[in-house]
C-alpha positions in Angstrom: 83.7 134.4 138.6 86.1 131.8 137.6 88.8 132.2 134.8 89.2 129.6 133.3 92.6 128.6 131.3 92.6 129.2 127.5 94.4 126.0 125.8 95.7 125.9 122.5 93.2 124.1 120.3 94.8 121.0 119.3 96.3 120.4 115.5 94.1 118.6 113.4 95.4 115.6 112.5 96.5 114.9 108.9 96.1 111.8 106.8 98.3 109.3 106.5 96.9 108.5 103.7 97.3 111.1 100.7 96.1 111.0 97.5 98.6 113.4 96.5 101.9 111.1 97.4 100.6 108.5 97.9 101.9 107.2 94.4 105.2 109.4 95.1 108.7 108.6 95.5 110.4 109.4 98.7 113.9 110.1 97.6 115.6 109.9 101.7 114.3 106.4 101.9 114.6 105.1 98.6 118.5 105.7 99.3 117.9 104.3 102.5 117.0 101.2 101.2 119.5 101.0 98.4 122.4 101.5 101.4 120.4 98.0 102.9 120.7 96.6 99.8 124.0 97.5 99.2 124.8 96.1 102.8 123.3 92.8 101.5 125.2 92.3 98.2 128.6 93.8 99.3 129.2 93.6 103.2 126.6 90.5 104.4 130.1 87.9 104.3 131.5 90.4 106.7 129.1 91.1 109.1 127.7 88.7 111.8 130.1 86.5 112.1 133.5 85.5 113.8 135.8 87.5 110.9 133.9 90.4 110.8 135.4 93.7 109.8 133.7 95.9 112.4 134.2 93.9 115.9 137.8 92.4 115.1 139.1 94.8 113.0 138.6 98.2 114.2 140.8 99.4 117.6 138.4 99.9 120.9 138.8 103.8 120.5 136.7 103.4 117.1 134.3 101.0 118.5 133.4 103.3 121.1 133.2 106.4 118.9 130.5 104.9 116.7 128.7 103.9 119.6 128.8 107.4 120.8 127.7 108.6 117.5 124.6 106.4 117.9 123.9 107.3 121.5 123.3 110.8 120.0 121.6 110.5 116.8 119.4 107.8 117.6 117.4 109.4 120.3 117.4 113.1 118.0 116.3 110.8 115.0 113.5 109.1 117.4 112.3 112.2 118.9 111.7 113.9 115.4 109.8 110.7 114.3 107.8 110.8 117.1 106.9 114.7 116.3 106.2 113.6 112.6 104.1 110.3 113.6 102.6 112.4 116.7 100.4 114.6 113.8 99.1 111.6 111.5 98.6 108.8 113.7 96.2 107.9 116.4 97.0 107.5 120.5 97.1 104.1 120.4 99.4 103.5 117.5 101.7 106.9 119.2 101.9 104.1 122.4 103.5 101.7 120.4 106.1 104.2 118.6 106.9 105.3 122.0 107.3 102.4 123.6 109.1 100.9 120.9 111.7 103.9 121.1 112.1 103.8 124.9 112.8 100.3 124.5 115.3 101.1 121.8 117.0 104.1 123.9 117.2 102.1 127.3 119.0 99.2 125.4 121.1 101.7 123.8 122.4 102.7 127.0 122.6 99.9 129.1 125.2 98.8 126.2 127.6 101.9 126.0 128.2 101.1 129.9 128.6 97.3 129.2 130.7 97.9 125.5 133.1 100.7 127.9 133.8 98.8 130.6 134.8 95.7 128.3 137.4 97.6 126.3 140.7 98.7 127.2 139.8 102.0 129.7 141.2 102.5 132.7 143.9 100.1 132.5 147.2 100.9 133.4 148.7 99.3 130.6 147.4 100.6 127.3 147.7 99.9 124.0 148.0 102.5 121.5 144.2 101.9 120.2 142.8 102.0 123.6 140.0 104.7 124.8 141.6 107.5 126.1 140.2 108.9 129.6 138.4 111.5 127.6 136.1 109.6 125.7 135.8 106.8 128.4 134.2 109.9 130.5 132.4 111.4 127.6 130.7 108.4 126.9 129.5 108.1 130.6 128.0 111.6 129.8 126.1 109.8 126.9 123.6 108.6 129.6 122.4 112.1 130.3 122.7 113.5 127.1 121.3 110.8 124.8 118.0 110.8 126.3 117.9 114.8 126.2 118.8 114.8 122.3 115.5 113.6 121.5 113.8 116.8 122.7 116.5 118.3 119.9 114.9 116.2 117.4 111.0 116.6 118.8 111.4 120.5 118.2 112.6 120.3 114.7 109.9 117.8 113.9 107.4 119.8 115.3 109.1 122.7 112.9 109.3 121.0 110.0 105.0 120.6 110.5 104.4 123.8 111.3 103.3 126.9 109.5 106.2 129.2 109.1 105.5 131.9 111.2 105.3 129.7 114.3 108.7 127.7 113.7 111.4 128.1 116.3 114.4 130.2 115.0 117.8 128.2 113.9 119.2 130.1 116.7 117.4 129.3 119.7 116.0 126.5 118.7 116.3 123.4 121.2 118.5 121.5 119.2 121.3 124.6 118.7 121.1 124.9 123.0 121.8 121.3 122.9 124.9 121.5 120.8 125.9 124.4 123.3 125.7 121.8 126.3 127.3 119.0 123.7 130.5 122.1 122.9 130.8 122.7 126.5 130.5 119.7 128.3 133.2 118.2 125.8 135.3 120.9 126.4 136.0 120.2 129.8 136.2 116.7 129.9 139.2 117.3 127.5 140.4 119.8 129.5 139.8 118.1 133.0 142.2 115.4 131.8 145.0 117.6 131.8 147.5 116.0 134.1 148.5 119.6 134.7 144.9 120.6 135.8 144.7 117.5 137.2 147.5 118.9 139.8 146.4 122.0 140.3 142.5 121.9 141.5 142.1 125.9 141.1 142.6 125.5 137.1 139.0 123.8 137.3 137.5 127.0 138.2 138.8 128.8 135.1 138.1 125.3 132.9 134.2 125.4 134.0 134.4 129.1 133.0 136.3 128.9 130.4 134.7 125.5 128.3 131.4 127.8 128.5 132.6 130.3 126.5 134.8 128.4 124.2 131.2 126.1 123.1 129.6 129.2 122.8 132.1 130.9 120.5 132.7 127.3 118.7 129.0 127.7 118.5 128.8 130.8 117.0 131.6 130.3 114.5 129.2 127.5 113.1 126.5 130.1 112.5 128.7 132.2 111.1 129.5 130.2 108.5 125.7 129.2 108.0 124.8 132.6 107.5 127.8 132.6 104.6 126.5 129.6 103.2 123.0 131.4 103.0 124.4 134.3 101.5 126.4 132.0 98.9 123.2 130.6 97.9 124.3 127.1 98.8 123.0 126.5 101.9 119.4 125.0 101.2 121.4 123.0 99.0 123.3 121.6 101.9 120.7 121.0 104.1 118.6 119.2 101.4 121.4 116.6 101.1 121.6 116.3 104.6 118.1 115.7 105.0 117.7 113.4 102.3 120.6 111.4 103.4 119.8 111.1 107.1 118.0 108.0 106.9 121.0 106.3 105.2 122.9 107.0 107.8 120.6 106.0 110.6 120.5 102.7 108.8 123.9 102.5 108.8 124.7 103.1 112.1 121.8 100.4 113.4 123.9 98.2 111.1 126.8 98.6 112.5 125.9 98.9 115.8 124.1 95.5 115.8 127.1 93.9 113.7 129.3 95.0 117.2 126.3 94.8 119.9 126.1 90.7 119.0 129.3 89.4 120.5 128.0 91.2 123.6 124.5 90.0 123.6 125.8 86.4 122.7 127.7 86.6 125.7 124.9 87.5 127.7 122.7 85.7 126.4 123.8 82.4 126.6 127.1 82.6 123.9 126.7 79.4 121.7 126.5 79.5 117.8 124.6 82.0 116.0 121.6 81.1 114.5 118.7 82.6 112.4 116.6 83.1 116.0 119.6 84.5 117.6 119.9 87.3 114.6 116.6 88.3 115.3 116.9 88.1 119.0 120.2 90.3 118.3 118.6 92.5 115.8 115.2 93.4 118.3 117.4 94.3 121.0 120.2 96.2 119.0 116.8 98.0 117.8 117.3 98.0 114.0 114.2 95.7 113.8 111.5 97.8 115.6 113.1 100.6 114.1 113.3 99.8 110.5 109.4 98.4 110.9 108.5 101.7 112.6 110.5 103.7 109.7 108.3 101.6 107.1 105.2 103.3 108.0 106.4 107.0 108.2 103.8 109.0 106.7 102.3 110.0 104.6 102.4 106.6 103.3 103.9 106.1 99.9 103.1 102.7 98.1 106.3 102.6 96.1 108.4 103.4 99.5 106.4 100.6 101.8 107.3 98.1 98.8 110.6 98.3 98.3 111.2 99.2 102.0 109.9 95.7 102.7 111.1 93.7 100.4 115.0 95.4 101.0 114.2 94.3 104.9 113.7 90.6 103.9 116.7 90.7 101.2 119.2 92.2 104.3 117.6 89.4 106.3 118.1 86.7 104.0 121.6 87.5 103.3 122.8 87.8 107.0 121.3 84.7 108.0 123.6 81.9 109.0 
């Protein structure tokens, strides 16, 4: 007698379509799209161009520390999408989200190596804004890492869809483990670089042991004080903000990003002067257009959202075009 394997039936899908919201606001990307707008009216003669105040103006440390903060929200951001789209759309449309965000994460990388190795690290004469040896290694550890925080951002997608007596715990949920690995690995880069470790090879032993337990007591300071929030009353509060604000910031960050990933891609791409093809070459591969397209469509759809949404796209790209 064979046994055959019992498989979880399969979540229904849900409608992207609901009569319910389908005339509602969504609050975290209407202030998304007022942060594009904003971007538009207030920053457009800044960005994309040869004065801008990203590029030229911030020192190579800075640079590099947005990127990083990129490298690992991005992916987290994309994963929980993906867990969210995963549940209202079909396979086919799921291939094209994918693909789209593999597209976007293997650009992403390929650019922290070429952005690090084209500022000032490892240079025996540095100036006072140059990367330090610490984050010139951390952000080599981005090419690991990045790809794994978007199994971070899958789980608490797939929590924030499922019934509440099936969600993962705060505690060991995937993302939390990842900040763990995040705490630690940190840790001992910083400590690694030491010159005094660096001369005495036995005081890696104790800095392996001893990053571990530093990121996991950094770690559980961090629910400590979540647990206080809770208890204050505040903390769903908090996170509502947070959630409802994340989308700015993505937005942000792609803006950014792409203001700083042109004079790279210009160079690689055949340098010359910028015009209204070479933004939206420059905007594809930074991935802020895929992106934002893909992030028009979240469901369930909202008519008010797609609307606006679209019409703040063509405004940014109207007023960043040479």
């Amino acid at each position: 007698m064979k046994i055959k394997d019992k498989k979880e039936p399969e979540e229904p899908r849900l409608n992207y379509i609901d009569r319910n919201s389908f005339w509602r606001i969504n609050v975290a990307e209407l202030i998304a799209d007022a942060g594009l707008i904003a971007f538009s009216i207030f920053f457009s003669k800044y960005l994309f161009n040869e004065s801008d105040i990203v590029f030229h103006r911030l020192e190579p440390w800075k640079i590099m520390g947005l990127y990083v903060i990129v490298v690992l929200t991005m992916p987290w951001y994309m994963g929980y999408l993906y867990a969210i789209y995963g549940r209202f759309y079909s396979k086919p449309v799921m291939k094209i989200v994918l693909w789209s965000f593999v597209f976007i994460l293997f650009v992403i990388l390929v650019y922290i190596i070429r952005i690090l190795f084209s500022l000032d690290w490892m240079s025996n004469t540095k100036s006072d804004g140059s990367i330090t040896d610490f984050m010139g290694t951390f952000a080599l550890f981005m090419l690991v890492l990045g790809p794994i925080m978007s199994i971070g951002g899958f789980n608490a997608g797939h929590d924030d869809l499922s019934p509440p007596g099936k969600k993962l715990s705060d505690e060991v949920s995937a993302t939390g483990a990842l900040m763990v690995v995040v705490l630690n690995i940190a840790i001992l880069i910083w400590w690694c670089n030491i010159p005094y470790v660096n001369q005495h090879g036995w005081l890696f032993i104790l800095a392996f042991i001893g990053s571990s337990f530093a990121a996991v007591i950094v770690f559980g300071i961090v629910l400590g004080i979540k647990m206080l929030l809770k208890k204050m009353g505040i903390y769903g509060l908090l996170a509502g903000f947070g959630q409802t604000a994340f989308p700015f910031f993505i937005i942000t960050a792609l803006i950014l990003w792409s203001d700083i990933g042109q004079h790279y891609i210009m160079l690689d791409f055949g340098g010359g002067a910028r015009t209204f093809k070479s933004t939206l070459i420059i905007l594809t591969l930074t991935g802020f257009i895929p992106f934002r397209l893909i992030l028009l469509f979240q469901p369930p759809l909202r008519l008010i959202n797609l609307g606006i949404g679209i019409a703040a796209f063509i405004f940014y790209m109207y007023s960043i075009a040479p």
